[in-house]
C-alpha positions as CSV (number, residue, x, y, z in Angstrom):
1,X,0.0,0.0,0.0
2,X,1.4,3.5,-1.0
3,X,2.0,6.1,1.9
4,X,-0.8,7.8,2.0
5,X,-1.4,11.4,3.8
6,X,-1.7,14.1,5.2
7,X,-5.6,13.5,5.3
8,X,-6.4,17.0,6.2
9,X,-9.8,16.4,8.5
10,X,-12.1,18.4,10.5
11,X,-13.4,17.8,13.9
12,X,-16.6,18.5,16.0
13,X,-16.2,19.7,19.8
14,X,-19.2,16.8,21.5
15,X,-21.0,19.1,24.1
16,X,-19.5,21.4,26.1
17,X,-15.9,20.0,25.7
18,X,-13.3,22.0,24.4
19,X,-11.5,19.4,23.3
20,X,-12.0,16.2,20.7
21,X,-13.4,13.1,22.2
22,X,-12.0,9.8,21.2
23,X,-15.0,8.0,20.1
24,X,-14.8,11.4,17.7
25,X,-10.9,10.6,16.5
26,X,-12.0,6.6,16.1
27,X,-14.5,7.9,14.3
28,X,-12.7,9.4,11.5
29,X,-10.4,6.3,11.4
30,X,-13.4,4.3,10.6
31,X,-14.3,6.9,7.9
32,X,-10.9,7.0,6.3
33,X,-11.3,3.3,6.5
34,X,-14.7,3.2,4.4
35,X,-13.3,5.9,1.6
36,X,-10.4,3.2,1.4
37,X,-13.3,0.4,0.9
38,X,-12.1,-1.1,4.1
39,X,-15.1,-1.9,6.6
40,X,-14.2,-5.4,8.4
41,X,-10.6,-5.5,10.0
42,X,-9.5,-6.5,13.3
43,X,-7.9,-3.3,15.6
44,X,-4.5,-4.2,17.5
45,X,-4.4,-1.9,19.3
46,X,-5.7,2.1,19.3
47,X,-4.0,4.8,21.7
48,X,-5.2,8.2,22.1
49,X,-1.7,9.7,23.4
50,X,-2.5,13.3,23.9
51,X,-5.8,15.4,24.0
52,X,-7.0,17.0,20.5
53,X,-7.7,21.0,20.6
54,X,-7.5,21.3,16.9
55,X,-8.5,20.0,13.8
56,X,-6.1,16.9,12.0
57,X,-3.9,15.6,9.8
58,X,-3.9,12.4,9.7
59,X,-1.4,10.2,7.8
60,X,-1.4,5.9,7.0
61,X,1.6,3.4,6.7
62,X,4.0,6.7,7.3
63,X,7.2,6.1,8.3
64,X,7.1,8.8,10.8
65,X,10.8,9.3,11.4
66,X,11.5,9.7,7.8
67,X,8.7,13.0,7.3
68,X,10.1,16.7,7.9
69,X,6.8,17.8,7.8
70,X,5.5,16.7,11.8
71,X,6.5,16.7,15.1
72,X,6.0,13.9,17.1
73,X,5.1,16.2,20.0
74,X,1.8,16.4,18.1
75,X,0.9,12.9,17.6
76,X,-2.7,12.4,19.4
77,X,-4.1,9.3,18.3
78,X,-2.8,6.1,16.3
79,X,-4.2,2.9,15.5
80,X,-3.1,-0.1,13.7
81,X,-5.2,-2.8,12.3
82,X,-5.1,-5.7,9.8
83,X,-6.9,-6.4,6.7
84,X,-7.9,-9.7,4.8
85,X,-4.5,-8.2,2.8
86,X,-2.0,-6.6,5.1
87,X,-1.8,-4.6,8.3
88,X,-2.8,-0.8,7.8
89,X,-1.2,2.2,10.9
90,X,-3.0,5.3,10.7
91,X,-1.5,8.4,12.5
92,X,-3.3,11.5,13.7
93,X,-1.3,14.6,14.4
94,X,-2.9,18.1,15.5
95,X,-2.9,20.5,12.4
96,X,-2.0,23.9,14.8
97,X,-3.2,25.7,11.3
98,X,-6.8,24.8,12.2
99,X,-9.2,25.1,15.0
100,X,-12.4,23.2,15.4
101,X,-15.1,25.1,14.8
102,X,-17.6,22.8,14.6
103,X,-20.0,21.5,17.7
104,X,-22.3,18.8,17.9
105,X,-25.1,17.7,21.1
106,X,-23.6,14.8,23.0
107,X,-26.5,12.4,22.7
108,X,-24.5,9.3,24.6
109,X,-26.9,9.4,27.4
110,X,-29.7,8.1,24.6
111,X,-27.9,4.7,24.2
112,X,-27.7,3.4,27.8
113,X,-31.5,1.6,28.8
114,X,-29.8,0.7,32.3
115,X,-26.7,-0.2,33.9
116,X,-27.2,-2.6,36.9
117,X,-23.9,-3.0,39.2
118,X,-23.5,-6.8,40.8
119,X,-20.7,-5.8,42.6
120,X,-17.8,-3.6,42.9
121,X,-16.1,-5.1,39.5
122,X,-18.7,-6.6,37.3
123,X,-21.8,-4.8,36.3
124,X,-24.1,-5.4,32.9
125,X,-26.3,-2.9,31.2
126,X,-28.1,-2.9,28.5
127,X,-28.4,-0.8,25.3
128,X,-30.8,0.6,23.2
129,X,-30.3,2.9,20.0
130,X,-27.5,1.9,18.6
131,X,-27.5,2.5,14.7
132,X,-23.7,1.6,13.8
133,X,-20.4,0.6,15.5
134,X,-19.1,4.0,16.2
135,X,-22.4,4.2,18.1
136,X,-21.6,1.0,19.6
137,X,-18.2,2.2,21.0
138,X,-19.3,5.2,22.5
139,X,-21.9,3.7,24.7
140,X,-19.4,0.9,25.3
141,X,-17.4,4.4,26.7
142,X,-19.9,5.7,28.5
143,X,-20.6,2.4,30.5
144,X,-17.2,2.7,31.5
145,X,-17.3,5.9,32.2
146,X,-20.4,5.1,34.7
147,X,-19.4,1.2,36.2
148,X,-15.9,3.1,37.0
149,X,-17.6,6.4,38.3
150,X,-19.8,4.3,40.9
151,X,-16.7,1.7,41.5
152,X,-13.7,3.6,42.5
153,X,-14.7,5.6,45.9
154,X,-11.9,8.3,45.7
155,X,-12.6,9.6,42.6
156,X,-14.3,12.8,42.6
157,X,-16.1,15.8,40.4
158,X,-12.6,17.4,40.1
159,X,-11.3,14.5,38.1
160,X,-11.1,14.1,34.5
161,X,-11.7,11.0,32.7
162,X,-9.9,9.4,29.8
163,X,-10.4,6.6,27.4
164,X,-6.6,5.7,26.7
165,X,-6.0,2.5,25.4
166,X,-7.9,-0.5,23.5
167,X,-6.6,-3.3,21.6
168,X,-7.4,-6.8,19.5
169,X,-11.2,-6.0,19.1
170,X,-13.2,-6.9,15.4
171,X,-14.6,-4.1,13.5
172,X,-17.7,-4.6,10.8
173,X,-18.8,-1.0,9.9
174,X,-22.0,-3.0,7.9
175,X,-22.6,-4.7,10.3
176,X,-26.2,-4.9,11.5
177,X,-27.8,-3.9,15.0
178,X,-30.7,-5.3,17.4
179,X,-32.7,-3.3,19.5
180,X,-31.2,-4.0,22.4
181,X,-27.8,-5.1,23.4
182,X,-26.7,-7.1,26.3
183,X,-23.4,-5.3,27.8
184,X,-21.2,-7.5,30.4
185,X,-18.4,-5.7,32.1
186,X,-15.6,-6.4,34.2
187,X,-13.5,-4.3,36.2
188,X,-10.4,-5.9,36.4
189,X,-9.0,-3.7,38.5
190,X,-6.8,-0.4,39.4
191,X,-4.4,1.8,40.6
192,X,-3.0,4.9,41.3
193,X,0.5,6.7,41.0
194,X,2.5,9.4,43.0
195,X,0.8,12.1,40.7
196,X,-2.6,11.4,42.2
197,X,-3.5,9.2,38.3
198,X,-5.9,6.6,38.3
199,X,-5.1,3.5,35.5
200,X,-8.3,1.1,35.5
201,X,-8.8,-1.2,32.8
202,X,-11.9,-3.5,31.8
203,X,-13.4,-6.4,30.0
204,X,-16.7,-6.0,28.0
205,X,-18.4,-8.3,26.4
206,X,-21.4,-7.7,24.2
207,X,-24.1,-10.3,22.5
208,X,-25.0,-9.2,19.2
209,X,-27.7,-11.8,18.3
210,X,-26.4,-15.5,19.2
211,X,-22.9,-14.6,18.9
212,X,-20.5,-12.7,21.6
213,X,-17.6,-10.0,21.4
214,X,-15.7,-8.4,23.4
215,X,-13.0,-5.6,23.7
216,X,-10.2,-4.4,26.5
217,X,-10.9,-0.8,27.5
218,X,-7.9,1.0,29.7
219,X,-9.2,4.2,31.3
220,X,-7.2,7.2,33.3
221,X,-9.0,9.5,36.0
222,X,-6.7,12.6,36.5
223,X,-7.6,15.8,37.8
224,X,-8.0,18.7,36.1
């Protein structure tokens, strides 16, 4: 595959957030994805490595080392998947030509039915609404965002939460969606460091029709 990039792309600010939500940067992954035909691959691993004030450049199979035209300092996002063909890394670095100007409602409460905690690390919810996977993965988010809210005792209003790290979860952008889906999750634990950071990661598992998949979802609280 030929080096393909800068992708010059423009964001959306979700809410009241001044800065661009991850669910938003995996979004326009999976939309690169599509324009390239590609719409079932399996994702090693995605990091978001620094928060996203701007609008993007985003840049796939790059050797990054080898470009004159970036600093690494403003790498925010990367992913790396594989194909029936070969594996495919995509890179998104801030373009700090170009501000977001765009703003969207954040709607992610509309996709949680309920959420019913068993115990202080497994919970299952269920969800409703979901039109398509990037819908899928943020209310996947947001469950987190709630089981590790109502788990972890010590963390308070002034802290800010952070979806940092997933890896070796299958994608079908056509794929088709019930009315309701059965959410399993497992807090598998967490931890804090001198700085006052909280690392938690989880398990969930979701049934779509007969058949079950699942995904690893590493979180950071810090405050802000």
């Amino acid at each position: 595959m030929k080096v393909k990039g800068p992708i010059m792309y423009e964001y959306y600010f979700k809410g009241s957030r001044n800065y661009v939500h991850g669910t938003t940067m995996f979004e326009s992954f999976c939309n690169i994805l599509r324009e390239m035909n590609i719409s079932t691959f399996e994702v090693k691993d995605i990091k978001f490595h620094r928060e996203l004030y701007n609008n993007g450049k985003i840049f796939i199979n790059t050797q990054l080392t080898e470009r004159k035209d970036i600093d690494l300092k403003d790498l925010k996002a990367s992913m790396s998947i594989i194909t029936e063909e070969k594996p495919i890394n995509i890179y998104l670095f801030a373009n700090q030509d170009s501000k977001v100007l765009k703003r969207r409602d954040d709607n992610t409460h509309l996709y949680i039915k309920r959420i019913i905690k068993n115990n202080d690390y497994e919970s299952k919810s269920k969800l409703i609404n979901v039109k398509d996977f990037i819908a899928l993965i943020t209310a996947l988010v947001e469950v987190n965002k709630q089981t590790h809210i109502k788990t972890i005792n010590d963390i308070k209003k002034e802290y800010k939460y952070r979806w940092v790290f997933s890896k070796n979860f299958f994608v079908n952008l056509n794929l088709g969606f019930p009315e309701e889906i059965e959410v399993k999750n497992n807090h598998l634990g967490h931890k804090k460091d001198k700085e006052g950071k909280i690392f938690t990661s989880n398990r969930i598992d979701y049934l779509l029709g007969k058949k079950r998949y699942g995904i690893n979802m590493y979180f950071t609280y810090f405050k802000k």
